[in-house]
C-alpha positions as CSV (number, residue, x, y, z in Angstrom):
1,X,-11.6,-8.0,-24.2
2,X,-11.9,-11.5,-23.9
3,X,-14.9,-13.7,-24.5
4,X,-16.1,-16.6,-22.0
5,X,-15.3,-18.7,-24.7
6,X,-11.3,-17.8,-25.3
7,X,-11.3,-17.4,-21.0
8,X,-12.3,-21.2,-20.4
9,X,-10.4,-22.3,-23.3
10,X,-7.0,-20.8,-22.2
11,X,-8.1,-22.0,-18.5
12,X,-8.3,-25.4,-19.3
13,X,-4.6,-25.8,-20.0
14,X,-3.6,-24.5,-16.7
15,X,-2.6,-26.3,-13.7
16,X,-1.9,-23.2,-11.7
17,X,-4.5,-21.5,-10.1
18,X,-6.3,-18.8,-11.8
19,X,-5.5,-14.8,-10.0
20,X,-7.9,-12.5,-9.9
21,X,-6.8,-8.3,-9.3
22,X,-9.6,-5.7,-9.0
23,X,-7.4,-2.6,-8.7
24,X,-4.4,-1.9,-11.2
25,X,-2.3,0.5,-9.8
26,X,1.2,1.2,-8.6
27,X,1.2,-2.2,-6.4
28,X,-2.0,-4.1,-8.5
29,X,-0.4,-3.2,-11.8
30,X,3.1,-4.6,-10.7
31,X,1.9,-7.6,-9.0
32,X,0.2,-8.5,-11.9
33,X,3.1,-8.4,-14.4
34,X,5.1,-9.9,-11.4
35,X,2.1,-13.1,-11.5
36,X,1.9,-13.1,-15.5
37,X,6.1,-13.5,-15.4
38,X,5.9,-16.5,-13.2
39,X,3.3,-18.3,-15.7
40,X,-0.4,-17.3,-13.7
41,X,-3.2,-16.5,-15.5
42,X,-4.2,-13.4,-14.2
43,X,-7.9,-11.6,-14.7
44,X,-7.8,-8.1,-14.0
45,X,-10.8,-5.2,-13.5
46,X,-9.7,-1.7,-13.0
47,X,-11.7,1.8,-14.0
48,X,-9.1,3.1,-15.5
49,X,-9.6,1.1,-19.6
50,X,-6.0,2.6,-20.4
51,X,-4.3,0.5,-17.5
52,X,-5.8,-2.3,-18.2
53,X,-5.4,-2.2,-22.0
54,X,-1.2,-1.7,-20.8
55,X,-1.3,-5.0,-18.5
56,X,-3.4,-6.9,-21.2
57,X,-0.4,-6.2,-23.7
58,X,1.6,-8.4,-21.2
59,X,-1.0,-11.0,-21.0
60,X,-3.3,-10.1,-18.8
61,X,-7.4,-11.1,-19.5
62,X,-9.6,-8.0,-19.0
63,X,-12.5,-8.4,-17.4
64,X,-15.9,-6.1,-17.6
65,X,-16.5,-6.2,-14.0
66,X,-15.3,-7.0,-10.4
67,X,-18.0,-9.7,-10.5
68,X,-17.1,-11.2,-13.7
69,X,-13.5,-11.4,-12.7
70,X,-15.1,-13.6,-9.6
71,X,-16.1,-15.9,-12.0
72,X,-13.1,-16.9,-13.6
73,X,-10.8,-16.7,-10.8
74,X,-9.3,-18.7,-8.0
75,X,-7.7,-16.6,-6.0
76,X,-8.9,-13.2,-6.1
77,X,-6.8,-9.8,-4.4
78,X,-8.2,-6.4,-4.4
79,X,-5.8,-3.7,-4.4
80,X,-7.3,-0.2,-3.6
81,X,-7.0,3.1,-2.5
82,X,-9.8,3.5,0.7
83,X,-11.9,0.9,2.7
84,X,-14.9,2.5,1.0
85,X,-13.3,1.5,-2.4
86,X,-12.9,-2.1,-1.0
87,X,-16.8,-2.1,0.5
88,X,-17.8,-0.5,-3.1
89,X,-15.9,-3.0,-5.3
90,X,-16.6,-6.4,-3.3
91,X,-20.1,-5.5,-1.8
92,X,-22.0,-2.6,-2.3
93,X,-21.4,-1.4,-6.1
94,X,-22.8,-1.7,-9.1
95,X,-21.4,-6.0,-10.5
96,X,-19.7,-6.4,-7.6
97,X,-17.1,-8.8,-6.7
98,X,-19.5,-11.1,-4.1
99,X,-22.1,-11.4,-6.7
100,X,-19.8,-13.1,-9.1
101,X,-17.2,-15.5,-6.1
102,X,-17.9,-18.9,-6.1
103,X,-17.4,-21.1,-3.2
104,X,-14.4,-22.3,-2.4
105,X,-12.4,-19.3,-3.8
106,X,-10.2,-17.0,-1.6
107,X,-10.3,-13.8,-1.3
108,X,-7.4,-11.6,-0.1
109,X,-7.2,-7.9,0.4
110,X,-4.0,-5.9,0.5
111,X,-5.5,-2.7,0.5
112,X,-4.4,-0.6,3.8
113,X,-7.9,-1.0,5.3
114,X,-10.2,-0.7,8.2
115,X,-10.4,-3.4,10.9
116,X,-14.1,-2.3,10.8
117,X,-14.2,-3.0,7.1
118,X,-11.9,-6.2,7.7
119,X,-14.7,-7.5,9.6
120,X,-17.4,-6.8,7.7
121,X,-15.6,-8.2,4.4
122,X,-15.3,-11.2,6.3
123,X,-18.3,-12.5,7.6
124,X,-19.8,-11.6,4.2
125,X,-17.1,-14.2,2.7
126,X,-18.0,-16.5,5.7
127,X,-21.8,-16.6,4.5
128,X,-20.4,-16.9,0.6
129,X,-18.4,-20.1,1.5
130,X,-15.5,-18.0,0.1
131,X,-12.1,-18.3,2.4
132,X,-10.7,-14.9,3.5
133,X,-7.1,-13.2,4.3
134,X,-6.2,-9.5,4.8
135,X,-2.9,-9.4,3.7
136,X,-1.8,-5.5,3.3
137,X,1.7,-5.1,1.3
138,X,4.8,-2.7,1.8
139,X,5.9,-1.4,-0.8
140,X,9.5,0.0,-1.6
141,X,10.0,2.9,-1.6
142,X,13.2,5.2,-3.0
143,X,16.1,4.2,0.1
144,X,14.7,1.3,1.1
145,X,16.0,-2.0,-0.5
146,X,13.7,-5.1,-2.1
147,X,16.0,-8.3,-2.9
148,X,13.7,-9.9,-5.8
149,X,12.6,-6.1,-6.6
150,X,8.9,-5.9,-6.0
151,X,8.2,-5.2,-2.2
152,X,9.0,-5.5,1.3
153,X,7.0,-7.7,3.4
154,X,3.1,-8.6,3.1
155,X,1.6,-9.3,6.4
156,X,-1.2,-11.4,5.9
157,X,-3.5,-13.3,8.4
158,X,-7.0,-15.1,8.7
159,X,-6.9,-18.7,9.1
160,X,-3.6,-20.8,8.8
161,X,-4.9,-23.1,6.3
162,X,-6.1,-20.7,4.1
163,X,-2.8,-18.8,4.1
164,X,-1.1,-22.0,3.7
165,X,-2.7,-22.8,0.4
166,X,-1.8,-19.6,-0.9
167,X,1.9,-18.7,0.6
168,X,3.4,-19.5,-2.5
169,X,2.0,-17.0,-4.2
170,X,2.3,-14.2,-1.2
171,X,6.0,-15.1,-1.6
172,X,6.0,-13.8,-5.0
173,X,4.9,-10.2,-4.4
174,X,7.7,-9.6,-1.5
175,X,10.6,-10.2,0.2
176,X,9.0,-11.7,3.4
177,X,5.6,-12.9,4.1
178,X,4.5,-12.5,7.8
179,X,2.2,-14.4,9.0
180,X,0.1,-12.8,11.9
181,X,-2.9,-14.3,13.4
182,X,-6.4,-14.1,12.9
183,X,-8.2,-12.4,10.9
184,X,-7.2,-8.0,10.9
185,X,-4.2,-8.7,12.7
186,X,-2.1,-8.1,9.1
187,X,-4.3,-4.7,9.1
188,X,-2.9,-3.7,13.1
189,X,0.3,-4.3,11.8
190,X,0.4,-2.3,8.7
191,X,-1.3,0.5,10.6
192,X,1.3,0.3,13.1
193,X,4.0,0.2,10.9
194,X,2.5,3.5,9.0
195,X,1.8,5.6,12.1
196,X,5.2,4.8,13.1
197,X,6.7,5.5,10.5
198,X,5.2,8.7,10.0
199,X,6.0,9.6,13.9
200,X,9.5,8.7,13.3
201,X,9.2,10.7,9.6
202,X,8.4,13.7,11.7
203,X,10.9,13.2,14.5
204,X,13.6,13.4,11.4
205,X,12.3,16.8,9.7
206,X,12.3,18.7,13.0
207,X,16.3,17.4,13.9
208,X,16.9,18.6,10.3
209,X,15.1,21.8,10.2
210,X,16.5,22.5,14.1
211,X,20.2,22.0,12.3
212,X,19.4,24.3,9.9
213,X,18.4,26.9,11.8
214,X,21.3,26.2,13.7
215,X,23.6,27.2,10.7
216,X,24.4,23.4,10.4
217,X,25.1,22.9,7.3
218,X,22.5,20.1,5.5
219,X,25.4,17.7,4.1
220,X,26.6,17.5,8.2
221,X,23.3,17.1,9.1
222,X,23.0,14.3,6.5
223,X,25.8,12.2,7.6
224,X,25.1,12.6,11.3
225,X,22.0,11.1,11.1
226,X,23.0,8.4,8.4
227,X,25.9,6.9,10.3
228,X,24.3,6.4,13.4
229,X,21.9,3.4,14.6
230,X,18.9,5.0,13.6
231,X,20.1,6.1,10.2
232,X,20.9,2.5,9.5
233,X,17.5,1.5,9.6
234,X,14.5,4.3,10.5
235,X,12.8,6.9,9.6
236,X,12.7,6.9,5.9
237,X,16.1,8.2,6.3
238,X,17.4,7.2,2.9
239,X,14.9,8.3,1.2
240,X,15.4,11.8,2.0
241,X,17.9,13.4,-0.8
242,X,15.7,11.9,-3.4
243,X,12.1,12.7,-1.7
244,X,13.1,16.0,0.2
245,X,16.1,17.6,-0.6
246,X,15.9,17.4,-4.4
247,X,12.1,18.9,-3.6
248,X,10.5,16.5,-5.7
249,X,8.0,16.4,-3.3
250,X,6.8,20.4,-4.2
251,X,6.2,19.0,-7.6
252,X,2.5,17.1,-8.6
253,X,3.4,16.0,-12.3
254,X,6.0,13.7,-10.0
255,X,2.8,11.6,-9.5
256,X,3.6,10.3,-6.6
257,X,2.5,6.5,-5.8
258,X,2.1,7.3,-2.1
259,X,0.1,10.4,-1.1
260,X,-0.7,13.0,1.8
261,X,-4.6,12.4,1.4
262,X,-3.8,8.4,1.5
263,X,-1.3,8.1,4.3
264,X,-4.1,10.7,6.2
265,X,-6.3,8.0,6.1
266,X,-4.1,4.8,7.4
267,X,-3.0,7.6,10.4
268,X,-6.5,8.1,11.3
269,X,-7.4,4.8,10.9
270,X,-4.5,3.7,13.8
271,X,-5.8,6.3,15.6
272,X,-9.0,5.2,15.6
273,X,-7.3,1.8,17.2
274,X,-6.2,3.3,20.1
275,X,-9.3,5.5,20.6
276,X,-11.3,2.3,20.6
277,X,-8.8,0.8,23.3
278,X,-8.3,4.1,25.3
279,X,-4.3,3.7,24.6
280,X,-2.7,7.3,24.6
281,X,-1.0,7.9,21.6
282,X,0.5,11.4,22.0
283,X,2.9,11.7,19.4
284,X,0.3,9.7,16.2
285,X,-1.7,12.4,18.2
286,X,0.7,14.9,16.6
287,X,1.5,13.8,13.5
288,X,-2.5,13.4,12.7
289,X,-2.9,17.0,13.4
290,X,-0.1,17.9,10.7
291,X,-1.7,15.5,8.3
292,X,-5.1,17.2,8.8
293,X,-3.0,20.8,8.5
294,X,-1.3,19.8,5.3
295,X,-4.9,18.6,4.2
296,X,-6.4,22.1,4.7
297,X,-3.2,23.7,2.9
298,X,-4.4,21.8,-0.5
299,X,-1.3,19.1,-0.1
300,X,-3.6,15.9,-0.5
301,X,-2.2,15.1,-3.9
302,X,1.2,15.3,-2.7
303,X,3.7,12.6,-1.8
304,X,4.0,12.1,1.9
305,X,7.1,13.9,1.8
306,X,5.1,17.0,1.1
307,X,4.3,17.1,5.2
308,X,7.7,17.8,5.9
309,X,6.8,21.6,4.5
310,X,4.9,22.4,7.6
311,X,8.1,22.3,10.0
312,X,10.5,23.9,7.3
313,X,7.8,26.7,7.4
314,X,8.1,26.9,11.3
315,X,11.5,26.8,11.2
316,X,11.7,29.4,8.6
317,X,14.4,27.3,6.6
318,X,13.9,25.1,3.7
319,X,16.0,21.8,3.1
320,X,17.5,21.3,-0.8
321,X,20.2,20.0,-1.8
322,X,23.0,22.4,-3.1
323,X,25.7,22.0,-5.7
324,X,28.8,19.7,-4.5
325,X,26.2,17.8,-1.7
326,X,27.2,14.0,-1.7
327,X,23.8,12.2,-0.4
């Protein structure tokens, strides 16, 4: 751990701003290497002592707590895994991140949050004099491509100056930065990209499983769906021989970086969109319901993938990969 002393000393050499992550996990963790590689100085708080003593190794300063880190940092993220993490770690917890910000410091969060919480994170910046974005990330998954390797898009928004002053760092953590508005539109668009994903997850699994009880065979099913326009791009189609087939996802020391219990959430929380608009949403309807199933069947550690059990077992077929199968 470092002392103030060795923190403002190595600060003052720096003409960079100075990154603040409270949350070191699969994204956190990475994006802070990623920031350390480019030459940031980078001030991390996590729970977990052993994952920050693995990121200090590669240069990261430790900090004791989310409001300490506040203190010594410019630009401050906050990577987690629930809104009530976020509110906990920034608000409402024990140090927290608000009693340590100083004005003029942004603040972004790429957790997958709440538009409620949004808000509320928000207009407690507003009163700090502290400049806001919610900026959620997408990762990469297995099938799915990143060009400089550490994620897809982030989708941030709040005001256009703020984002401005910082989209040379968002550039770092993906391939694309999408800018979308006002504040919580970067949180609608995550949410909509997860529910429809998940739908389109779904809509995948039950084609398969129909095949297979079919007598299809799962290599013909395979290629079926891959060379045709939506196997170019949707439904986590890719993915499958590695996630599914191989049935990685029936096995927890996997330790999945996505799971059933955390992509429950981000569907309920879409869900919880359109209820508040009174927009039908019959098929996130669906797929909520087999969340909340796999739930109740003890599947919350799982990786997403895990979901897809509940149509094998309606179908009475299971899809793995067999001996001579090219995916």
């Amino acid at each position: 751990m470092l002392s103030r002393n060795n923190i403002s000393k190595t600060n003052s050499s720096l003409n960079s701003p100075k990154l603040g992550i409270i949350g070191c996990g699969n994204i956190g963790g990475r994006q802070t290497a990623n920031f350390i590689a480019h030459g940031y100085s980078v001030y991390i708080y996590d729970i977990n002592l052993d994952r920050m003593a693995e990121l200090e190794s590669l240069g990261a300063h430790v900090t004791h707590s989310c409001a300490e880190l506040g203190t010594y940092s410019d630009v401050i993220f906050t990577s987690l895994p629930t809104p009530g993490d976020v509110v906990s770690a920034v608000l409402e917890g024990e140090n927290n991140l608000s009693q340590g910000l100083r004005s003029g410091s942004i603040y972004i969060d790429i957790t997958t949050n709440s538009l409620e919480t949004i808000f509320r994170l928000h207009n407690a910046m507003e009163k700090l004099g502290v400049e806001m974005l919610d900026a959620p990330f997408n990762d990469c998954p297995e099938g799915a491509k990143s060009e400089g390797g550490m994620g897809l898009a982030v989708m941030a928004s709040g005001s256009r100056k703020t984002f401005e002053r910082v989209e040379p760092i968002l550039k770092l953590m993906a391939d694309h930065v999408l800018y979308c508005g006002e504040v919580g539109n970067g949180t609608q668009c995550k949410l909509i990209h997860n529910a429809v994903n998940a739908v389109a997850v779904q809509a995948v699994t039950e084609g398969i499983t129909l095949g297979l009880a079919q007598g299809l065979p799962l290599q013909t099913i395979w290629d079926a769906l891959r060379f045709g326009a939506f196997g170019q791009n949707a439904g986590d189609i890719h993915g499958l021989p590695h996630y599914w087939f191989s049935r990685r996802c029936d096995d927890l020391s996997e330790h999945p970086d996505f799971t059933v219990k955390l992509l429950h959430k981000d569907l309920r929380l879409a869900l919880d969109i359109a209820s508040q608009q009174n927009i039908s949403v019959p098929q996130l309807s669906l797929t909520v319901k087999d969340y909340e199933e796999a739930v109740r069947k003890g599947f919350s550690d799982y990786a997403t993938t895990k979901v897809r059990c509940l149509q094998e077992e309606r179908a009475r077929v299971v899809a793995k990969a067999t001996e001579g199968d090219r995916f």
